[in-house]
N, CA, C and O atoms as CSV, one atom per row, in Angstrom:
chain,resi,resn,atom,element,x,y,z
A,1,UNK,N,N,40.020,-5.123,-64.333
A,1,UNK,CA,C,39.445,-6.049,-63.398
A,1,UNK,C,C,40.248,-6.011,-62.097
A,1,UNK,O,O,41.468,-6.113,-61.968
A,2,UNK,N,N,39.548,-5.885,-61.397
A,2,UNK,CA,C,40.007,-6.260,-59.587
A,2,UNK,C,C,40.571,-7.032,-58.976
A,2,UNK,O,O,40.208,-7.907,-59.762
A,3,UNK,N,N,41.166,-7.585,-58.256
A,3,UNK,CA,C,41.299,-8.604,-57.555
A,3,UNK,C,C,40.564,-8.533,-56.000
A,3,UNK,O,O,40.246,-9.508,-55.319
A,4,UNK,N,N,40.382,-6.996,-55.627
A,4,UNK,CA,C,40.167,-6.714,-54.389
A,4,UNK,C,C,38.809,-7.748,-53.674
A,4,UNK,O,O,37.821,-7.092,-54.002
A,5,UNK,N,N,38.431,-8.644,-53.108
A,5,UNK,CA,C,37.286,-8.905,-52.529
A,5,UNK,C,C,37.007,-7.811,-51.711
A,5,UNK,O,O,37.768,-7.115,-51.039
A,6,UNK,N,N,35.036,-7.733,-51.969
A,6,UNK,CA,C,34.310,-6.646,-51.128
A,6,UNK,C,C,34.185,-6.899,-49.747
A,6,UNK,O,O,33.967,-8.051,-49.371
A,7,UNK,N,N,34.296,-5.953,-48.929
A,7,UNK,CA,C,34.206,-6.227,-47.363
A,7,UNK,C,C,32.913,-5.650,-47.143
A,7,UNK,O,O,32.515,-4.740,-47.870
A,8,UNK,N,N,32.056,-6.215,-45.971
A,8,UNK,CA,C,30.887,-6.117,-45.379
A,8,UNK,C,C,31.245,-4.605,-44.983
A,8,UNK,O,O,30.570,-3.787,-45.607
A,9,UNK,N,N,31.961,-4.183,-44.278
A,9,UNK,CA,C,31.712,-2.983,-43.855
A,9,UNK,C,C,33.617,-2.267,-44.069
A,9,UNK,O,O,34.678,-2.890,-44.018
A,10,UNK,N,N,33.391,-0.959,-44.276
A,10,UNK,CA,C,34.284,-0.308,-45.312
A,10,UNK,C,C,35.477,0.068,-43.540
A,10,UNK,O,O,34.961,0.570,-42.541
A,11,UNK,N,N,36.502,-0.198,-43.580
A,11,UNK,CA,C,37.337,0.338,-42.557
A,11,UNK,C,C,37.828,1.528,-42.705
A,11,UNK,O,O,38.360,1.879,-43.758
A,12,UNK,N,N,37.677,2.503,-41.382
A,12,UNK,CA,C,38.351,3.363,-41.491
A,12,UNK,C,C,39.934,3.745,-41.719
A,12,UNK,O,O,40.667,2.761,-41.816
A,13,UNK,N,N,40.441,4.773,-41.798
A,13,UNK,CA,C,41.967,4.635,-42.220
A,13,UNK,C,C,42.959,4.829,-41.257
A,13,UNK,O,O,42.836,5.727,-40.424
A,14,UNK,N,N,44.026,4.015,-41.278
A,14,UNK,CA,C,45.110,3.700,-39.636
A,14,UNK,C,C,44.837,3.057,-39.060
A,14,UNK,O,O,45.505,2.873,-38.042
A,15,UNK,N,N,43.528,2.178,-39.343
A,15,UNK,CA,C,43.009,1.089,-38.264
A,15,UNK,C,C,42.457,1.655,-36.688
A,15,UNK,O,O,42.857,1.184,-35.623
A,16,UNK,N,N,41.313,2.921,-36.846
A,16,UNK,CA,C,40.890,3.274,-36.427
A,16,UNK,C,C,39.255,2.701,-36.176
A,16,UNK,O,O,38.798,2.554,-37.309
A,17,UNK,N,N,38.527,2.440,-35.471
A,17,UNK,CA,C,37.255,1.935,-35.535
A,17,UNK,C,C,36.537,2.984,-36.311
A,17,UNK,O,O,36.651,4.197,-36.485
A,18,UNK,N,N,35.890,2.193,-36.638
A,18,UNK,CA,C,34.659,3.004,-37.944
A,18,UNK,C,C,33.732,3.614,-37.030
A,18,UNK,O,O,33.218,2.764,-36.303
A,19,UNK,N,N,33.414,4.556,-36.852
A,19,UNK,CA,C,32.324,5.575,-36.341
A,19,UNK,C,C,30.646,5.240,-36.853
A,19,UNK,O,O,29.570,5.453,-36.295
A,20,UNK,N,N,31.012,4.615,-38.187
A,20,UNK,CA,C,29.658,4.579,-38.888
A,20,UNK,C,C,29.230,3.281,-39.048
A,20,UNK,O,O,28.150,3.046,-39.589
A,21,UNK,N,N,29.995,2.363,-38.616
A,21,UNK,CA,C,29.432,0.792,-38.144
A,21,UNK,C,C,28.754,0.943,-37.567
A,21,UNK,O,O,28.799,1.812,-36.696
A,22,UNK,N,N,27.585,0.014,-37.804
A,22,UNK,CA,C,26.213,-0.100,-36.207
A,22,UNK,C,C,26.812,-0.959,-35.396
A,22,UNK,O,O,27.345,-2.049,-35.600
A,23,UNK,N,N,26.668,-0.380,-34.546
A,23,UNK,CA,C,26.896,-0.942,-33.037
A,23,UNK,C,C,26.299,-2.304,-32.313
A,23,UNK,O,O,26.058,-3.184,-33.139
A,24,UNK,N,N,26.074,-2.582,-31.247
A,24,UNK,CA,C,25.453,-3.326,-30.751
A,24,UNK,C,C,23.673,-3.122,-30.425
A,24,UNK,O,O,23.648,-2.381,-29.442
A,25,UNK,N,N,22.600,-3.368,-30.718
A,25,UNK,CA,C,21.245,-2.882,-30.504
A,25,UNK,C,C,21.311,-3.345,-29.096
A,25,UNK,O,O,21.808,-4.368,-28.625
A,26,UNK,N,N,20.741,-2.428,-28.577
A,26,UNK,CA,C,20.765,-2.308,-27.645
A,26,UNK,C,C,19.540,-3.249,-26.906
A,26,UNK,O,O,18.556,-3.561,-27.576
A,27,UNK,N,N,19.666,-3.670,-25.514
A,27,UNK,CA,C,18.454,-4.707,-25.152
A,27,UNK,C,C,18.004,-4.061,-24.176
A,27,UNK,O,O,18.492,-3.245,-23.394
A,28,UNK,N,N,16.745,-4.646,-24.350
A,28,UNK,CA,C,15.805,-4.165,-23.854
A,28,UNK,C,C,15.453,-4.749,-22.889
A,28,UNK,O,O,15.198,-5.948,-22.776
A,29,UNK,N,N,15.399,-3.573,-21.795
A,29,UNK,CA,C,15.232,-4.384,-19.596
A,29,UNK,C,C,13.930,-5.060,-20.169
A,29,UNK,O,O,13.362,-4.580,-21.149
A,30,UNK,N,N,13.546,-6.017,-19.626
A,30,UNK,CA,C,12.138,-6.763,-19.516
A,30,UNK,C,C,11.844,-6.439,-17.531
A,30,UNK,O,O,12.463,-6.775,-16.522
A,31,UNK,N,N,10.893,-5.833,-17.728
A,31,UNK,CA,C,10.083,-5.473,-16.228
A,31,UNK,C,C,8.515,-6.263,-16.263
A,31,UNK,O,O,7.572,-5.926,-15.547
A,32,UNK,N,N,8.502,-6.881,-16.816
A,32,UNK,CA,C,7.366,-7.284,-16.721
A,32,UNK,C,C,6.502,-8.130,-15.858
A,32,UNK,O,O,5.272,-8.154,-15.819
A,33,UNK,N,N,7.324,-8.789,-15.207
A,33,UNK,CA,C,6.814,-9.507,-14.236
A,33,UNK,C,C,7.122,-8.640,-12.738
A,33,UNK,O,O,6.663,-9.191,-11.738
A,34,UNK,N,N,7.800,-7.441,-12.543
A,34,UNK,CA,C,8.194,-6.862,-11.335
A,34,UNK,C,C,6.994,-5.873,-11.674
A,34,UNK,O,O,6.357,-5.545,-10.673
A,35,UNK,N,N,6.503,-5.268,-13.011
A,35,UNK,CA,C,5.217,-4.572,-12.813
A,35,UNK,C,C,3.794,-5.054,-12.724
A,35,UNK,O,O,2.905,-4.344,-12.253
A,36,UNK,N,N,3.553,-6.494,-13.267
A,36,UNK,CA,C,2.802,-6.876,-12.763
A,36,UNK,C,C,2.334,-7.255,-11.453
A,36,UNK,O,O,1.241,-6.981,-10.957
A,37,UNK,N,N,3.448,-8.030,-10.861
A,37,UNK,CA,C,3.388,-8.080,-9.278
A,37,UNK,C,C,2.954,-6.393,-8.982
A,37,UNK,O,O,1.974,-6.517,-8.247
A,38,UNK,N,N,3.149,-5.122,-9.148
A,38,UNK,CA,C,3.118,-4.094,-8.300
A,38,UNK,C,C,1.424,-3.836,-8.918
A,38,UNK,O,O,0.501,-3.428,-8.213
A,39,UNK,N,N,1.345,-4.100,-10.027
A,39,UNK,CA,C,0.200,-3.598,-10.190
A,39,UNK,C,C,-1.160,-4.433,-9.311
A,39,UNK,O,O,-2.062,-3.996,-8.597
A,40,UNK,N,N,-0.736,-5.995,-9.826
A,40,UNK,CA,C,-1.664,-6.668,-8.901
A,40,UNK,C,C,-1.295,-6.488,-7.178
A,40,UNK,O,O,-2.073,-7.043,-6.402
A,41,UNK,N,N,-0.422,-5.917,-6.751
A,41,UNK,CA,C,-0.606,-5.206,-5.388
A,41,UNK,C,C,-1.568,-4.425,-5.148
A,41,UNK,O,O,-2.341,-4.599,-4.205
A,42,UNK,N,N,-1.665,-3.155,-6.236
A,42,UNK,CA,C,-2.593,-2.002,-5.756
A,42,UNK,C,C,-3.619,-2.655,-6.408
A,42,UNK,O,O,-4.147,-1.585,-6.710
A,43,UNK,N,N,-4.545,-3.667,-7.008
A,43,UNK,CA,C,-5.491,-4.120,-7.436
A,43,UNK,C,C,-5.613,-4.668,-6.146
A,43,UNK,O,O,-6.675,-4.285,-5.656
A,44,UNK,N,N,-4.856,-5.549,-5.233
A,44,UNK,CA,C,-5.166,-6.502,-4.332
A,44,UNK,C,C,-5.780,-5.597,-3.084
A,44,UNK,O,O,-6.462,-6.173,-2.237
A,45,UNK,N,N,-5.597,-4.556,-3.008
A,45,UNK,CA,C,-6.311,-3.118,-2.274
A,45,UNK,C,C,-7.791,-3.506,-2.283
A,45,UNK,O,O,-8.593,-3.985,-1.482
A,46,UNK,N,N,-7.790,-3.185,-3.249
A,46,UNK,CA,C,-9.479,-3.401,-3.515
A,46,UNK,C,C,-10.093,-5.005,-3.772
A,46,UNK,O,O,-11.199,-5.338,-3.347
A,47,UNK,N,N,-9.292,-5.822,-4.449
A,47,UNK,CA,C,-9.861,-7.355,-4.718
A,47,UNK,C,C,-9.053,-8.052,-3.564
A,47,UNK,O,O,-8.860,-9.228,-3.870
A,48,UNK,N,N,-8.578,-7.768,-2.487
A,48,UNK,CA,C,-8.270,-8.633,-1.789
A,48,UNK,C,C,-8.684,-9.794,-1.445
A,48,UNK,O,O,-7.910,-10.737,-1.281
A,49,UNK,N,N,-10.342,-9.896,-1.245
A,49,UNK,CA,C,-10.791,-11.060,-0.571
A,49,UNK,C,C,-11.347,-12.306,-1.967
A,49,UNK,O,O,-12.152,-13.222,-1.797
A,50,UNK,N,N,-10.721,-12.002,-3.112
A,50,UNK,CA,C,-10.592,-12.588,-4.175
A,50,UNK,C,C,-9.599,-13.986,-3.839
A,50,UNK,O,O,-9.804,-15.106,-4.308
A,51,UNK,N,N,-8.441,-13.593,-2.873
A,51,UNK,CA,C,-7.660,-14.460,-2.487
A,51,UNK,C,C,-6.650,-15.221,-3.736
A,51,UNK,O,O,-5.529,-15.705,-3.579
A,52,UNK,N,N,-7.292,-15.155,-4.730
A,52,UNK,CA,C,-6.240,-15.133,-5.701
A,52,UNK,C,C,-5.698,-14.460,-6.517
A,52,UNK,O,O,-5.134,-14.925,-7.507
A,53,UNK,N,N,-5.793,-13.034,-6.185
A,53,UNK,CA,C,-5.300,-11.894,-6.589
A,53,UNK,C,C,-3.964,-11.650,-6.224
A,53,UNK,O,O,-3.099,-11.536,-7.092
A,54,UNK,N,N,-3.641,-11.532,-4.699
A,54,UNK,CA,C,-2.806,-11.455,-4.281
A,54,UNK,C,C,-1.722,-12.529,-4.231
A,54,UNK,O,O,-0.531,-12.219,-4.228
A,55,UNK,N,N,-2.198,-13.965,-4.187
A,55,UNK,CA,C,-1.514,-15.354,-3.870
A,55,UNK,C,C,-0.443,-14.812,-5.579
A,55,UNK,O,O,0.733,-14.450,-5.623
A,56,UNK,N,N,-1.432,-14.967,-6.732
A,56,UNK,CA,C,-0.808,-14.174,-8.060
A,56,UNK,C,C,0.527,-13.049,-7.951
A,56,UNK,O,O,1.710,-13.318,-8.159
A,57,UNK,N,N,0.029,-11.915,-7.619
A,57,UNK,CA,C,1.118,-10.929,-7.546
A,57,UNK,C,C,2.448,-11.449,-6.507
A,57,UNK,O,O,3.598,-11.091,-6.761
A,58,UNK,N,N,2.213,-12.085,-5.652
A,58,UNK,CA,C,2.970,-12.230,-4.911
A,58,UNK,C,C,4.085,-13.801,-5.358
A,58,UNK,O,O,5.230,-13.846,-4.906
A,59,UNK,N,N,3.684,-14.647,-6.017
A,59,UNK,CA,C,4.357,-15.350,-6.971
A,59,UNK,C,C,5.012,-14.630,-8.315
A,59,UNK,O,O,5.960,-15.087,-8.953
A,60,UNK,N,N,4.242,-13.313,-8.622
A,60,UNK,CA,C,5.213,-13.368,-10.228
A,60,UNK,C,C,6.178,-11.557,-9.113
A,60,UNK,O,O,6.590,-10.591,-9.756
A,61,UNK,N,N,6.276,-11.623,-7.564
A,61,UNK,CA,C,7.114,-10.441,-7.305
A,61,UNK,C,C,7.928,-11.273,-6.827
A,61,UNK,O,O,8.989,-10.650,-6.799
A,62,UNK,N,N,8.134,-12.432,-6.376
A,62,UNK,CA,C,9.724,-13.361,-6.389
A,62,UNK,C,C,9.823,-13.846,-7.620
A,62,UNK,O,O,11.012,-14.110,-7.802
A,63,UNK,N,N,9.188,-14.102,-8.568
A,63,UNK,CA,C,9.763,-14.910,-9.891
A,63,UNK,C,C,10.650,-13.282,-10.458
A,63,UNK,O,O,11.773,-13.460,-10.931
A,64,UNK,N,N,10.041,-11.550,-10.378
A,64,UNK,CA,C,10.511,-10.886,-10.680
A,64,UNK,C,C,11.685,-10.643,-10.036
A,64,UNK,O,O,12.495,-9.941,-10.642
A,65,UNK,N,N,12.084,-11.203,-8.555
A,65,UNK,CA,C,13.332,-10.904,-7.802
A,65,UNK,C,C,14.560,-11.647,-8.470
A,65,UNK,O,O,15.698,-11.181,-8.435
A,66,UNK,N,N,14.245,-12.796,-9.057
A,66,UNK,CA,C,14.955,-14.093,-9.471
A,66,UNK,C,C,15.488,-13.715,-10.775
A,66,UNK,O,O,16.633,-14.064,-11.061
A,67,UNK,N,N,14.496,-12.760,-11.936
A,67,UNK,CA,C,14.769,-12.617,-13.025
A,67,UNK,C,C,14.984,-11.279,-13.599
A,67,UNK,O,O,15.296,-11.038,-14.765
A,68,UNK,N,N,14.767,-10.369,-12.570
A,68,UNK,CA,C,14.699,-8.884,-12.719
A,68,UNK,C,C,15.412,-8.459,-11.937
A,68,UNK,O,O,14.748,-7.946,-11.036
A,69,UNK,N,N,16.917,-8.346,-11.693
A,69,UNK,CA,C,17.465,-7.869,-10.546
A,69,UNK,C,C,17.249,-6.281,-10.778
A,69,UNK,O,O,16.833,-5.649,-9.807
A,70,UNK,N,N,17.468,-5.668,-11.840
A,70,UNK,CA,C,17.712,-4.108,-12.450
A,70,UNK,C,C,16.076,-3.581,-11.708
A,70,UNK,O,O,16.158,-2.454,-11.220
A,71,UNK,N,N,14.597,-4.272,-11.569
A,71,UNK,CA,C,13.802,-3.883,-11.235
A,71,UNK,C,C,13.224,-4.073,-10.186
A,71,UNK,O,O,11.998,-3.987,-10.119
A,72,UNK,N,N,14.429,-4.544,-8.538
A,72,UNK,CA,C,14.035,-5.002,-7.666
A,72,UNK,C,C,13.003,-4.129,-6.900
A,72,UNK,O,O,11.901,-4.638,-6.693
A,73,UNK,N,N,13.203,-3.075,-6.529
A,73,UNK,CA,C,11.788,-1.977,-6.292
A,73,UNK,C,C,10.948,-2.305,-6.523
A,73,UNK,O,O,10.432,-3.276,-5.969
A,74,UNK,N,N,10.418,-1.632,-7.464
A,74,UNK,CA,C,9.021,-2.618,-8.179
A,74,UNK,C,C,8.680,-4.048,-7.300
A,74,UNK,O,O,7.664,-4.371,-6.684
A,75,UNK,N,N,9.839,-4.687,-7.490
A,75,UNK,CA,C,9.379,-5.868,-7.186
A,75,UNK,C,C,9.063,-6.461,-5.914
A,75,UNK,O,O,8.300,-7.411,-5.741
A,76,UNK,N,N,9.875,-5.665,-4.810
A,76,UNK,CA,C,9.517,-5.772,-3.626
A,76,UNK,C,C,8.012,-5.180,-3.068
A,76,UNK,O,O,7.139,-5.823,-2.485
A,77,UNK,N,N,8.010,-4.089,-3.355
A,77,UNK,CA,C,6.912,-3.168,-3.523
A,77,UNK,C,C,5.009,-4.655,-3.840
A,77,UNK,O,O,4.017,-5.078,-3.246
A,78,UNK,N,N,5.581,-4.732,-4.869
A,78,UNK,CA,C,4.492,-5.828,-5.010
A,78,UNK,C,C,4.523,-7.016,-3.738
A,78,UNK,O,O,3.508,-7.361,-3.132
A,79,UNK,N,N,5.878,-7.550,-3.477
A,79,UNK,CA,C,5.443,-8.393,-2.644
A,79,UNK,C,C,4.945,-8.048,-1.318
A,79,UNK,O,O,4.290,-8.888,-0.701
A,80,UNK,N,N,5.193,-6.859,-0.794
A,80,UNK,CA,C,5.192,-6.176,0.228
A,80,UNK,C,C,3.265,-5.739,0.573
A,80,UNK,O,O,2.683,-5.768,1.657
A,81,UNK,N,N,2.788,-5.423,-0.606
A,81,UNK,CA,C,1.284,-4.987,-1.000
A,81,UNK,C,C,0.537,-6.516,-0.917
A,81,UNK,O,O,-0.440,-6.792,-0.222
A,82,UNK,N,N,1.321,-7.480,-1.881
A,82,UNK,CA,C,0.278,-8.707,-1.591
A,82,UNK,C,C,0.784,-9.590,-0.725
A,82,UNK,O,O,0.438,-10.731,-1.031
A,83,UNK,N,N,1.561,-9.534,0.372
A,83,UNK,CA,C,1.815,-10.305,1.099
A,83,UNK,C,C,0.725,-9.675,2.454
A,83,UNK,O,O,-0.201,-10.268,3.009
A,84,UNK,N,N,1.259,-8.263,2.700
A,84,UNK,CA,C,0.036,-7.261,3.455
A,84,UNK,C,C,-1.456,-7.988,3.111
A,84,UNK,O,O,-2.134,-8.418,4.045
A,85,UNK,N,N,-1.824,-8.074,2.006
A,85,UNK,CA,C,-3.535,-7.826,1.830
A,85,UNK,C,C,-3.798,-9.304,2.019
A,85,UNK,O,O,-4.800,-9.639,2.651
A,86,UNK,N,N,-2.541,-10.701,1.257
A,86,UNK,CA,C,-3.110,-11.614,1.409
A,86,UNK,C,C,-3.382,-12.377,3.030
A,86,UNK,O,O,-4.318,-13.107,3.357
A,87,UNK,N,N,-2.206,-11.906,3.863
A,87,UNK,CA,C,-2.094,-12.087,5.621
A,87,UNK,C,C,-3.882,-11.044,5.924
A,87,UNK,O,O,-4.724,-11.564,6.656
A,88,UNK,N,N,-4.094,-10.016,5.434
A,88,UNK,CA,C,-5.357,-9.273,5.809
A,88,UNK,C,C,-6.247,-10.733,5.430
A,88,UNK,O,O,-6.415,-11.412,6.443
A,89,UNK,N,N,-6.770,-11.264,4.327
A,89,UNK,CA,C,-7.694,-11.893,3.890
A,89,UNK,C,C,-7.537,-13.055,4.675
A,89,UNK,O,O,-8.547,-13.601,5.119
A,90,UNK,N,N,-6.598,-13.437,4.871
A,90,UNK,CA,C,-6.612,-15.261,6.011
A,90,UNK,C,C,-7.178,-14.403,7.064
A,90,UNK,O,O,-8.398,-14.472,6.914
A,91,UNK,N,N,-6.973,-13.823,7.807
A,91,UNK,CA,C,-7.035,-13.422,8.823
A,91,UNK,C,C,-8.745,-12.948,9.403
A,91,UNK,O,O,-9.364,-13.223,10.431
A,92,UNK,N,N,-9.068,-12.164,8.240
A,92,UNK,CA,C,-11.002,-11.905,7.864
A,92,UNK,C,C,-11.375,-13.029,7.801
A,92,UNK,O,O,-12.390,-13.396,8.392
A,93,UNK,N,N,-10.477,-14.002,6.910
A,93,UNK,CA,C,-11.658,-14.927,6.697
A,93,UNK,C,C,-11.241,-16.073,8.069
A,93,UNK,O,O,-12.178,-16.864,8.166
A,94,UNK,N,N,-10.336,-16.327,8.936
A,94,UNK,CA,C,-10.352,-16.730,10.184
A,94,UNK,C,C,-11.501,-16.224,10.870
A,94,UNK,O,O,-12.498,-16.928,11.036
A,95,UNK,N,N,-11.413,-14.921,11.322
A,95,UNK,CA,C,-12.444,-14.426,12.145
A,95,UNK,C,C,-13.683,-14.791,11.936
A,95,UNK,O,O,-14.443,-15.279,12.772
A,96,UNK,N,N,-13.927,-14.539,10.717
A,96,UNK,CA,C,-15.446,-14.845,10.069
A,96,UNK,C,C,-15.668,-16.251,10.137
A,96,UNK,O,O,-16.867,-16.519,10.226
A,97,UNK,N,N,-14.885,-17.265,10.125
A,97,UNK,CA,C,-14.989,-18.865,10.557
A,97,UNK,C,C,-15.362,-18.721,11.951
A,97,UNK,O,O,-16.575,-18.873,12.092
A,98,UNK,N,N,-14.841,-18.518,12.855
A,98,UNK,CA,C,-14.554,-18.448,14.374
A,98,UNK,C,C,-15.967,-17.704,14.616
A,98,UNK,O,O,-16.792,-18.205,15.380
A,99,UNK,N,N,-16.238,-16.392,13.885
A,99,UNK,CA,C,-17.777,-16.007,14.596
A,99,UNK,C,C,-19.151,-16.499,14.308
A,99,UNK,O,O,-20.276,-16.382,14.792
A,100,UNK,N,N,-18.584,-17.092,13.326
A,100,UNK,CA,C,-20.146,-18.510,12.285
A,100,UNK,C,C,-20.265,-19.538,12.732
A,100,UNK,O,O,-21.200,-20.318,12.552
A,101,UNK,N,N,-19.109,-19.709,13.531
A,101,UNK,CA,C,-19.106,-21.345,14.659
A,101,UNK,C,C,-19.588,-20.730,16.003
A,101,UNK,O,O,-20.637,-21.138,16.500
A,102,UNK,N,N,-18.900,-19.825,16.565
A,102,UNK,CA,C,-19.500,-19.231,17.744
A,102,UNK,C,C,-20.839,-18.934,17.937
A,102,UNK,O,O,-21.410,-19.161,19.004
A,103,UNK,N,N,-21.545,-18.283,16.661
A,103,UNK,CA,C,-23.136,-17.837,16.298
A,103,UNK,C,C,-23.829,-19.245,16.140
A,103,UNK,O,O,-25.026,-19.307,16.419
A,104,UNK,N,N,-23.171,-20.380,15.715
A,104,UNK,CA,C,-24.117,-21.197,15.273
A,104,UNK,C,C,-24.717,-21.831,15.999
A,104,UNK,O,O,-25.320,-22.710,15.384
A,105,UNK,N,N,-24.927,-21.864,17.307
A,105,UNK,CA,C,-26.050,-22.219,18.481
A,105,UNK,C,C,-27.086,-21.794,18.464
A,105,UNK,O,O,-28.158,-22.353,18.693
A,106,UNK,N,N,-26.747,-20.216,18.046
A,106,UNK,CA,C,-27.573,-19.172,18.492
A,106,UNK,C,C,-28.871,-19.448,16.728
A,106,UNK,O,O,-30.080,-19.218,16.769
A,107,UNK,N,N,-28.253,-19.863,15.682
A,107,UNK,CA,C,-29.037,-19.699,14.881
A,107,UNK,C,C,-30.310,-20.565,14.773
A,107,UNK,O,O,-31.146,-20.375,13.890
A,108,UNK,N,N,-30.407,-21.428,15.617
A,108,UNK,CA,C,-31.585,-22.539,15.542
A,108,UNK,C,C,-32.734,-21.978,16.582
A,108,UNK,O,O,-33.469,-22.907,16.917
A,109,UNK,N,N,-33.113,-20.671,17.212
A,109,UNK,CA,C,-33.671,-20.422,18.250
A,109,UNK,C,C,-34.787,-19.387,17.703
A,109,UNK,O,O,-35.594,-18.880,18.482
């Protein structure tokens, strides 16, 4: 009979680290909110005048600046695309106010 208690993991000899211990698992970058912002950028290309396409990407590409430093690219990139398309859409839809008030004399004739 023994006295020895069993150890979780067997030490190497000289007090050398064990080679065959698992290590630390490794973690995993989360990009998820710096690729969504980029993706709803190049969506906001085409759905721009959706107006809440872009207002979207452009909230989750600073929530990605705040929480994603490793994926700031990405993340600028998005804000850069929906800040562009959403300034385009105020701006259409200004004009288009301004020429529906200007026209609207003209429409009763």
């Amino acid at each position: 009979m023994t006295t020895a208690t069993p150890t979780s993991q067997p030490q190497a000899p000289f007090g050398e680290p064990n080679p065959y211990a698992p290590g630390a698992a490794p973690t995993a970058e989360s990009r998820g909110f710096s690729i969504a912002s980029l993706v709803l950028g190049l969506v906001s290309i085409v759905a721009s005048s959706t107006f809440f396409v872009p207002v979207a990407g452009l909230v989750l590409g600073v929530m990605a600046l705040q929480r994603e430093p490793q994926s700031r690219t990405m993340a600028i990139w998005g804000i850069v695309l929906n800040g562009v398309m959403l300034a385009g859409t105020v701006l259409v839809t200004i004009g288009a106010l301004v020429f529906g008030l200007a026209m609207l004399p003209f429409a009763f004739l």
